[in-house]
Structures are given as C-alpha cells and as structure tokens.
N, C-alpha and C positions, 0 to 999 in steps of 0.2 A: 509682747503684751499689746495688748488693741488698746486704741487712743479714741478717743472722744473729741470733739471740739464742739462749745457749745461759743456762737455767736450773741454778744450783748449789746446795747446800748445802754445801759445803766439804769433802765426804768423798774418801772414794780414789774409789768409783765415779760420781761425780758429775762428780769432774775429771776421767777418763776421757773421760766424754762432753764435756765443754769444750774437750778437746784433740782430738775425734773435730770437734768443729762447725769448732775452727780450721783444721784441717786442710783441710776442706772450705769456708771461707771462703776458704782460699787458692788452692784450685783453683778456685772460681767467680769469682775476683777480689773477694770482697765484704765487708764491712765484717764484724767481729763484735761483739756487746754480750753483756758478761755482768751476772747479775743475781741478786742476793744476797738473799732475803727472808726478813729475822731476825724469830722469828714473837715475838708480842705475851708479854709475862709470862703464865703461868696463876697466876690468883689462887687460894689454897685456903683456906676458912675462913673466907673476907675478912681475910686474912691477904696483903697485898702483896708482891712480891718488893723488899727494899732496891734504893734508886735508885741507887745506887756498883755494890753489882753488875749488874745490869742495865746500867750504863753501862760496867762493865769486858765483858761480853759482846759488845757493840756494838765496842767500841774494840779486842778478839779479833778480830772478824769482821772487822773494818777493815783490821788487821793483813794479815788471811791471804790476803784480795781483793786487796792489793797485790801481795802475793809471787805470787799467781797470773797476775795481770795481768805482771808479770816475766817467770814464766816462760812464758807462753804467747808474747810476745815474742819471748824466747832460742830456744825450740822453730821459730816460724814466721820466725826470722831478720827482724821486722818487714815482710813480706810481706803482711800484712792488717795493717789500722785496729786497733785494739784498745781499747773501749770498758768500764766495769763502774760498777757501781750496786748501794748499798746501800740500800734500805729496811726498812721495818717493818708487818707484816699480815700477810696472807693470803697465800700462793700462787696460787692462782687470781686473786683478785683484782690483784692489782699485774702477774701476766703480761698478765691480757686488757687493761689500761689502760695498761700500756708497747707490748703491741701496735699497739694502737688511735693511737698516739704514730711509733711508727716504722716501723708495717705490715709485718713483717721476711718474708721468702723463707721461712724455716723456722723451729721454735721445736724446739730440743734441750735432751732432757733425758736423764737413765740410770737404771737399773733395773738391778736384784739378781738379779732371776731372768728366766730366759729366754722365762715369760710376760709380755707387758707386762699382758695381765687380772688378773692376777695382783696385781700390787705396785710401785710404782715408790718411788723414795726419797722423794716426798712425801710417799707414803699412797696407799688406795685410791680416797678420797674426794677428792681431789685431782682424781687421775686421770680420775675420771667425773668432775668438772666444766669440765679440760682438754679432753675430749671435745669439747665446745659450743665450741671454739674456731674463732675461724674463719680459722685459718691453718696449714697444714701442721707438724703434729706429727712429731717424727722421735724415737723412744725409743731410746735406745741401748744393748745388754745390756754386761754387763759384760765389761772386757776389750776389747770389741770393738775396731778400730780400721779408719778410714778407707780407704776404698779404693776407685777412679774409678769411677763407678756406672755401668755398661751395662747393666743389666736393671731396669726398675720393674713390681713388680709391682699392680695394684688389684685386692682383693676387693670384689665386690660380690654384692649379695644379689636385686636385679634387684628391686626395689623402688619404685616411686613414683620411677624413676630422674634424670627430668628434674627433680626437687623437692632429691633429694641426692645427685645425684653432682657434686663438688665441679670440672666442667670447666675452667673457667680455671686452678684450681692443679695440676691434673693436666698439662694443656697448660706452665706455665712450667717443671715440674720435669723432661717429658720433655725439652725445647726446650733447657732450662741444661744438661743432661747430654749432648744426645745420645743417648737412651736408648733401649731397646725397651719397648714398653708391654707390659705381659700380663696381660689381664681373664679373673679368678679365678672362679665359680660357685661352690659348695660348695651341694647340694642334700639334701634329704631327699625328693624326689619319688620317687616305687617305678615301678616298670617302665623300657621301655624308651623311654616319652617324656615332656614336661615338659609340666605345666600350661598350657592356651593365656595365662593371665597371664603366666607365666615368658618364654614366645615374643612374644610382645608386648613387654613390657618389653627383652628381647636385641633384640630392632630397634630399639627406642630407642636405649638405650646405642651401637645400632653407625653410627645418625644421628648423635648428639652426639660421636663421639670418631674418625669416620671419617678427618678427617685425620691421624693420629697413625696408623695403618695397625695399630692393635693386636691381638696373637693370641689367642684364646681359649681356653679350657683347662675344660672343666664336670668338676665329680666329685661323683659322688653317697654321700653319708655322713651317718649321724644327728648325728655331731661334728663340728661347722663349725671347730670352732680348728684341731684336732690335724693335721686335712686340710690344711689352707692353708698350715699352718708347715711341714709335712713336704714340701709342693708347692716353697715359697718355699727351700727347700732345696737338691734332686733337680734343681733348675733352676737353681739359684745365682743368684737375686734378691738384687740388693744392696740394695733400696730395697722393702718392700711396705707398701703404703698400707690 
C-alpha cells in the first residue's frame, strides 16, 4: 500500500496541507504518516532553555498531534491509516531518515505564499535542502484544497536530462492518477530556434517518457518562474512538478 507523509508544524497553514495529503491518501487508498519535528532548544549565552519548560513544549506539541490525528480521522471518516510522530532536530534531517524508513509516494508540506521559491513554513533553508530529496515533494499554498488530479504538469529545463529527470516518480504519479503529462520548456533562447543542445536533450526527454504519451508546451521568456506558474494555471495543472 503507498504511504504519504505529510510534514506539520502545527499552524493553520500547515494543517491545511495535512488535510490536503489526507484527502488525497484517501483517494489513492494509501496510508498517511504525519510528522512533527519539535526543533532542538537555541541556547543564548550559554544560557540553557529550563528542562520543565522544554518538556512542557514537547508535552504541548504531544497534545495537539493527538487532536490532529483526531480530527484528520473525523474529517476522512477513517478511510485511510492514520499514522504521527513526534521528534526532535532538524527538518530536513528526520524527513530524509523517515523517508529513507518508509520510502513514502509523496512528502506534503504548505506554504504561506504562493511561491514555493519563496518560503515555506520551514524556512528557506529548509527548502533548498528539501530540494535533494529523493522522493516527490508536493508544496501546498495555502488554502488550497484537494482536488482529483488530471493534469500533471513537469518543468524541465532540458538539461543533462537522462542524469535528472526524476522518470520512475514521474511515471508512478502519472499511472496513481490517471493523469495527463505536460513537459513545460521555459527558454531564454532568442530567435526563432533553439540551441542544437536544447534539440538533443528534447529527443531525449521524448525517449525517456514516450510511454506516458506527454504534451509539450515550449515558451520563451528571460523569467522562468513567472512563465511556468502562469502556464500551470491558463491550463489548470493540478499537480506541477
């Protein structure tokens, strides 16, 4: 059975996306794991945080994992597994090592604003360490909610493509969904043709991902974000990678 793991901090927007993964564990049939990482005391001074509160913080956080685990329950009618875990470190750290433990389908997490380059409730340094992950990241803006995916979209940059484009996860997420593929370009090339690297690399990509019968879509622009999100839009991508 495919696992989910949705990463929280206990905020509104955080459990947003917990209830965005449930939802979506329910429609894949697959288990979810949530996961609580209450970061370490900052020392200042060499000045310790007292160990009663530090352990009242912990036994907070204990708390409100439960009432979540609850209500994600009540919400999903027990329809999916429902799993949570509290530790203590790093973010990055304890995701890549719970991963590496349950190898899950997806790792859900939420975000404040509507770049995920931008900011997510971790930090930005998180984030770019998230990056390196090697299992399907799904950021959730806020508010969002749930809804049956039929369009995925993949940006690629037509790069070194056989080395990163992530085929097997690309291939289970269209395959669990049903989905349509749609490989994104975003170019700064000038004129009216691309670089023979850039055409070299697109034959590749269209070797690797042939089964999957997906569309193409190339746009030429000095701003690669603003392109692709305004793309993943005007086409109503529910998924872009």
């Amino acid at each position: 059975m495919k696992a989910i793991l949705a990463a929280t901090n206990l905020s509104k927007v955080s459990t947003n996306a917990v209830e965005y993964a449930a939802d979506m564990a329910c429609a894949l049939n697959a288990k979810l794991f949530i996961i609580y990482v209450n970061p370490l005391p900052i020392i200042y001074n060499d000045v310790p945080i007292p160990g009663d509160a530090f352990a009242s913080m912990v036994e907070g956080a204990e708390k409100e994992l439960e009432k979540l685990e609850e209500d994600i329950n009540s919400r999903t009618q027990h329809r999916c597994e429902v799993h949570t875990q509290l530790v203590e470190g790093t973010v990055e750290f304890h995701l890549e090592e719970y991963c590496k433990t349950l190898n899950p389908f997806a790792v859900v997490m939420g975000t404040e604003t509507s770049s995920i380059l931008e900011r997510t409730l971790f930090g930005a340094k998180t984030l770019t360490a998230l990056k390196h992950l090697h299992w399907p990241l799904i950021i959730v803006p806020e508010d969002a909610q749930y809804t049956p995916v039929r369009k995925i979209g993949f940006a690629c940059d037509f790069r070194d493509v056989r080395e990163t484009v992530p085929v097997k996860e690309i291939e289970e997420l269209v395959h669990a969904f049903n989905a349509e593929l749609h490989i994104i370009h975003a170019s700064s090339d000038s004129g009216d043709s691309y670089r023979a690297e850039t055409v070299a690399q697109s034959e590749e990509i269209r070797n690797l991902l042939a089964g999957l019968h997906p569309k193409y879509h190339f746009i030429k622009t000095l701003n690669i974000e603003e392109p692709v999100m305004a793309f993943a839009e005007q086409h109503h991508l529910d998924l872009l990678i």
